[in-house]
MARPA-45398 format. One record per residue: residue in three letters; x, y, z of N, C-alpha, C in turn. Coordinates in steps of 0.05 Angstrom, whole numbers, padded with zeros to 5 digits, always signed. Layout:
N
ALAXYZXYZXYZ...
***
This chain:
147
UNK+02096+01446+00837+02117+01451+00857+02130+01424+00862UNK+02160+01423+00864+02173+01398+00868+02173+01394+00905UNK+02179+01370+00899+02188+01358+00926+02190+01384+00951UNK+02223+01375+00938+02239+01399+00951+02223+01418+00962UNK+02212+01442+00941+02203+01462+00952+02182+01460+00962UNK+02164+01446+00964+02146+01434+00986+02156+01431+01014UNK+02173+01421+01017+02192+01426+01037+02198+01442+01054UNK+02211+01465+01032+02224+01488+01036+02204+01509+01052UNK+02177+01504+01037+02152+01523+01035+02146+01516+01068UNK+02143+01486+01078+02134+01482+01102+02149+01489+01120UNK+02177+01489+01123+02199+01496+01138+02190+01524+01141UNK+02191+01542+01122+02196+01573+01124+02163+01582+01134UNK+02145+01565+01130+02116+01573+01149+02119+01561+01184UNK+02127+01538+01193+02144+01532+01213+02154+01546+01223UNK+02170+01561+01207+02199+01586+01229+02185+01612+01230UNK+02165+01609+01213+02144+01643+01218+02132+01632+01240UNK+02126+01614+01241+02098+01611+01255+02110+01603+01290UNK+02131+01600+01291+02137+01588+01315+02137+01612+01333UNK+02151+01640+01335+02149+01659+01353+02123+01662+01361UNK+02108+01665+01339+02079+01665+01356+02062+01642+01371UNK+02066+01621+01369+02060+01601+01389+02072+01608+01413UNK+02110+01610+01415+02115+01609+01439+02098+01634+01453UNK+02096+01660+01441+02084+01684+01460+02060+01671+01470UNK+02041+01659+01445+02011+01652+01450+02019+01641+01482UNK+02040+01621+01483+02035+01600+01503+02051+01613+01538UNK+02069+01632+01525+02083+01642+01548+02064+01661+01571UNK+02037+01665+01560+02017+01680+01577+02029+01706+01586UNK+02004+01722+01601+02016+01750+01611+02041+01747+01638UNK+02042+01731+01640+02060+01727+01668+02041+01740+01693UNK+02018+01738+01700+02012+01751+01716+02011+01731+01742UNK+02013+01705+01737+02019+01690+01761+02039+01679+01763UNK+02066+01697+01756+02086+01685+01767+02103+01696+01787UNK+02112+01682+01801+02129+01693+01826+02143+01715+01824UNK+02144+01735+01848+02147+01757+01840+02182+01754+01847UNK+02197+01766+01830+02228+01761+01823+02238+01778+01844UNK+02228+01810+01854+02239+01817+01874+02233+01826+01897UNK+02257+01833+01915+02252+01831+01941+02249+01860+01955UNK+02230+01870+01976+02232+01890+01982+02240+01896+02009UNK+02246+01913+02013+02265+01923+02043+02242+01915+02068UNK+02251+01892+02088+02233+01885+02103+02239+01905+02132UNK+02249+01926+02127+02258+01935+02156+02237+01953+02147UNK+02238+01965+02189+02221+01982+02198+02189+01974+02199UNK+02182+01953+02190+02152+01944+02198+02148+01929+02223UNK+02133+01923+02234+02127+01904+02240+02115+01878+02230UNK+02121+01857+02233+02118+01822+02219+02106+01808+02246UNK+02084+01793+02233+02075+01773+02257+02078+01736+02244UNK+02091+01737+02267+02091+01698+02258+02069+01686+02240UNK+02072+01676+02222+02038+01661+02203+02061+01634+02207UNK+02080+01620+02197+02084+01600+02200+02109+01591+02214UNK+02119+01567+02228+02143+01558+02233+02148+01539+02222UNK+02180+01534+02213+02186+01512+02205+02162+01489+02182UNK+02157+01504+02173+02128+01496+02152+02101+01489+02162UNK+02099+01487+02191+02076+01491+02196+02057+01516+02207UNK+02032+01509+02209+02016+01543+02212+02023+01543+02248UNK+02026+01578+02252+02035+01584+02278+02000+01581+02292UNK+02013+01566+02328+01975+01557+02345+01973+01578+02346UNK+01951+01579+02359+01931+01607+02359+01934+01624+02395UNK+01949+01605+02403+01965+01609+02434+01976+01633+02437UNK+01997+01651+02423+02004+01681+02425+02022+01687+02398UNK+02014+01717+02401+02034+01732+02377+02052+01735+02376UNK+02066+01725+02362+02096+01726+02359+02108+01749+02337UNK+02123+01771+02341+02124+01792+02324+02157+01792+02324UNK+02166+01806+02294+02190+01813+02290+02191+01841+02286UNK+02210+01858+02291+02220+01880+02267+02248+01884+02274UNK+02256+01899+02251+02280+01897+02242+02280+01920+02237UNK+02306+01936+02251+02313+01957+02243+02332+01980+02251UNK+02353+02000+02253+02373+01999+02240+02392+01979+02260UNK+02399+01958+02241+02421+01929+02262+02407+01921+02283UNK+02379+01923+02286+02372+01910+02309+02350+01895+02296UNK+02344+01877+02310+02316+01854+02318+02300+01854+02335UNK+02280+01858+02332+02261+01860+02357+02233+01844+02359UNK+02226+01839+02383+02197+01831+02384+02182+01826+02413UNK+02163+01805+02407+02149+01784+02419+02156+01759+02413UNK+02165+01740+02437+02172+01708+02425+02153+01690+02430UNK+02129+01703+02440+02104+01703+02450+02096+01701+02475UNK+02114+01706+02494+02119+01708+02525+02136+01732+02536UNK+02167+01732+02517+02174+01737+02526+02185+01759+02503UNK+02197+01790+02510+02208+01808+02489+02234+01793+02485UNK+02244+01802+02465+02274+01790+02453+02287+01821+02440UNK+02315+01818+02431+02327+01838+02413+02346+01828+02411UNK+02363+01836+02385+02394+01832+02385+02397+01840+02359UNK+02425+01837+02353+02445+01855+02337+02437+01839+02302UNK+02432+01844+02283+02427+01837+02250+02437+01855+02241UNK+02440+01834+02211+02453+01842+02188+02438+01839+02164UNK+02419+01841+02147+02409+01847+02128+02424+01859+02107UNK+02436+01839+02092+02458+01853+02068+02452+01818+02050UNK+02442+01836+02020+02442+01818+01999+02425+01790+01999UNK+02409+01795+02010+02390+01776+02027+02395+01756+02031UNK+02422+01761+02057+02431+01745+02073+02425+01752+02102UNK+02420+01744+02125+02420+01749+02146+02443+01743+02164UNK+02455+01751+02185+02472+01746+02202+02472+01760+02233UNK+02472+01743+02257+02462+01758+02280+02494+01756+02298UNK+02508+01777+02305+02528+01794+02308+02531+01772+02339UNK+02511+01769+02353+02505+01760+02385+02482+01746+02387UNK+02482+01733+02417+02458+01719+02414+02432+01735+02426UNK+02415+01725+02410+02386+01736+02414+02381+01741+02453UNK+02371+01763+02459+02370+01766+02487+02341+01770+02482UNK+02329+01762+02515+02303+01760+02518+02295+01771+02555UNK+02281+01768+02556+02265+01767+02584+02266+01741+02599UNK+02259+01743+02618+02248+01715+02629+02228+01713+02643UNK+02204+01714+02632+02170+01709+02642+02166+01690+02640UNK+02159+01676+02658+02146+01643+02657+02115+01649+02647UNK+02111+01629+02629+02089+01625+02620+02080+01599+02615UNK+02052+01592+02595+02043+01567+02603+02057+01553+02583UNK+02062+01527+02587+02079+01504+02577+02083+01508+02546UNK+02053+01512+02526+02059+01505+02506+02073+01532+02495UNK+02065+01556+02508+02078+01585+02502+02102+01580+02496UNK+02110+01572+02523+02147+01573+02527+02162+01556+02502UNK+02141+01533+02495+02160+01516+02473+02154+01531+02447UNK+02136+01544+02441+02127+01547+02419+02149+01576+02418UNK+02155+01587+02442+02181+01617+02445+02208+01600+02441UNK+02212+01578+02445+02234+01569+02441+02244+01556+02420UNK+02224+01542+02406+02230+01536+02369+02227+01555+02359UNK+02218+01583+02369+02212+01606+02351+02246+01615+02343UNK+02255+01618+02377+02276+01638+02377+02298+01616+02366UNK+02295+01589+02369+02318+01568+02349+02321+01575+02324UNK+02300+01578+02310+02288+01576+02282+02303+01606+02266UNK+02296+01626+02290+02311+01651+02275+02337+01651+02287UNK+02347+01642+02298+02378+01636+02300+02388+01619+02284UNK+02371+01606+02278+02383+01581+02240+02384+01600+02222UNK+02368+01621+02221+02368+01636+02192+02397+01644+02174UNK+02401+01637+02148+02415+01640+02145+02412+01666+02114UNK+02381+01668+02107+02379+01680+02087+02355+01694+02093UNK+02341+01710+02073+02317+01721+02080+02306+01727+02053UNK+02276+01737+02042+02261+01747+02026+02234+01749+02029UNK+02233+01782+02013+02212+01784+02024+02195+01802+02000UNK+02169+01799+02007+02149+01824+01996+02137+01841+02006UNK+02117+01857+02000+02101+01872+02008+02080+01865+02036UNK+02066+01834+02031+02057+01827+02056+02073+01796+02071UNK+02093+01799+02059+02107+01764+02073+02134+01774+02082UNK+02149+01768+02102+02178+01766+02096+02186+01730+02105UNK+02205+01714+02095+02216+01696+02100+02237+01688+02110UNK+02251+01684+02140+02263+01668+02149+02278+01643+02130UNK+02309+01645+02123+02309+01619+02104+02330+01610+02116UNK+02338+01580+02113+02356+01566+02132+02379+01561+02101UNK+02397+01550+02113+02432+01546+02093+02419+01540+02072UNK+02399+01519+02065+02388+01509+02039+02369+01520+02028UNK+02352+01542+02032+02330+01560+02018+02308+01553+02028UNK+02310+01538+02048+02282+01533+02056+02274+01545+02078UNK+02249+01552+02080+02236+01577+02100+02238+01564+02128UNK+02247+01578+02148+02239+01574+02174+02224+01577+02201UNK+02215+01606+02178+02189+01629+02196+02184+01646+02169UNK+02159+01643+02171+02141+01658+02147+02126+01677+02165UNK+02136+01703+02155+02113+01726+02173+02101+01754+02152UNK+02076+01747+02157+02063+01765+02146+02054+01784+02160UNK+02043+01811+02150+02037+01846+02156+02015+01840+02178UNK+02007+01848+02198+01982+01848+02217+01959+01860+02204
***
């Protein structure tokens, strides 16, 4: 066999052989992020994180969503107001209304970066046990998972 087809012979085992490496290497996909998003209304959601950190252990903070409304616990105090859930964008029509129960110091702050945090929201996604709070740049602002 010349040169050449020595060549030729290695090239054309190369171009066989390459689809099956990439599959070998592309794995089952079973740990990769799940691509879509499911309808977060009508549940209830309890605070797991703010602003990237884990929510204190001080009180429950709950959302639900459902038809154009918002509802909860801000962990003192109830809240509601007017949402938009379209294309997983969020948009709040008015401002968030609440109660006014005085409570203990760290309650009230931890009710008041709550209810900031979902007034920044500018996006949302979600799964089966998370939904996400996301601010103008994609980044989460309240992470709440299923009770």
């Amino acid at each position: 066999m010349g040169r050449w087809q020595v060549r030729v012979a290695a090239l054309v085992a190369t171009l066989a052989l390459t689809p099956m490496a990439l599959l070998a290497c592309a794995g089952s996909g079973d740990d990769a992020a799940p691509t879509s998003t499911v309808d977060p209304t009508g549940r209830e959601w309890v605070l797991a994180e703010l602003e990237g950190e884990p929510v204190p252990d001080i009180a429950e903070i709950t959302l639900t969503v459902e038809d154009g409304q918002l509802s909860g616990s801000a962990g003192c105090n109830r809240y509601t107001g007017t949402v938009d859930l379209a294309d997983q964008s969020i948009s709040m029509d008015s401002e968030v209304a609440s109660t006014m129960m005085a409570c203990p110091e760290d309650v009230m702050a931890l009710e008041q970066s709550y209810l900031a945090a979902i007034a920044s929201a500018a996006g949302w996604t979600a799964t089966d046990d998370q939904f996400t709070l996301l601010d103008a740049d994609g980044n989460p602002v309240a992470v709440f998972a299923q009770p």
